[in-house]
C-alpha positions in Angstrom: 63.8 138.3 80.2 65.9 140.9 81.8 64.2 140.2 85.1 65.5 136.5 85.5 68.0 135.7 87.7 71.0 133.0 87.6 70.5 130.9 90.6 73.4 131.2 93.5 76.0 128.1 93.3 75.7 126.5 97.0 78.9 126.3 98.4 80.7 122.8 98.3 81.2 120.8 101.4 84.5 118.8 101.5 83.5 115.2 101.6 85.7 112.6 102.9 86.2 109.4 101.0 84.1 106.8 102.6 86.7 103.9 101.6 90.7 104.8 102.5 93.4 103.0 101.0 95.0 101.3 104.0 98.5 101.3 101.6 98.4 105.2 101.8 99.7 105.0 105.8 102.7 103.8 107.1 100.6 101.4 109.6 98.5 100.0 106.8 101.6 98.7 104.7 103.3 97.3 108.2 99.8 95.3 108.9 99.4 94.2 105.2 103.5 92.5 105.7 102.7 91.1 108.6 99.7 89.4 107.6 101.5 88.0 104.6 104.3 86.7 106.2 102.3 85.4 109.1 100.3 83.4 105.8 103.7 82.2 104.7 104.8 80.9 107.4 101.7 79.2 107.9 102.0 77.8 104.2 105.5 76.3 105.1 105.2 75.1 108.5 101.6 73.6 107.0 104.0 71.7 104.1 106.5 70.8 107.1 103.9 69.2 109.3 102.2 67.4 106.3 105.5 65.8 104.7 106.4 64.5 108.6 102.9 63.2 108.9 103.8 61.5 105.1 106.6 59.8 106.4 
C-alpha cells in the first residue's frame, strides 16, 4: 500500500514520580534520625521507668 502512512509518535511528557524517596534529600535522612533516636530514647527511658516501677 504505498498510500499508507506511519502514524506521528506524540511527543513524551516528563512525568514526575508520584512517590519520592524521602532518603534522596538531605532533610529526609535528618527527619528519619531523629525519629529513630527520639524511638530509642523512648525504648530506654520506657525500660528505666518500668525496672523503678519493678523495684
Amino acid at each position: 500500500m504505498p498510500e499508507s502512512r506511519k502514524r506521528a509518535k506524540k511527543p513524551q511528557e516528563n512525568k514526575e514520580p508520584v512517590y519520592k524517596n524521602p532518603l534522596k534529600k538531605r532533610w529526609g535522612r535528618i527527619v528519619i534520625i531523629v525519629l529513630v533516636f527520639g524511638f530509642l530514647l523512648g525504648t530506654i527511658a520506657a525500660t528505666i521507668f518500668g525496672l523503678f516501677q519493678l523495684f
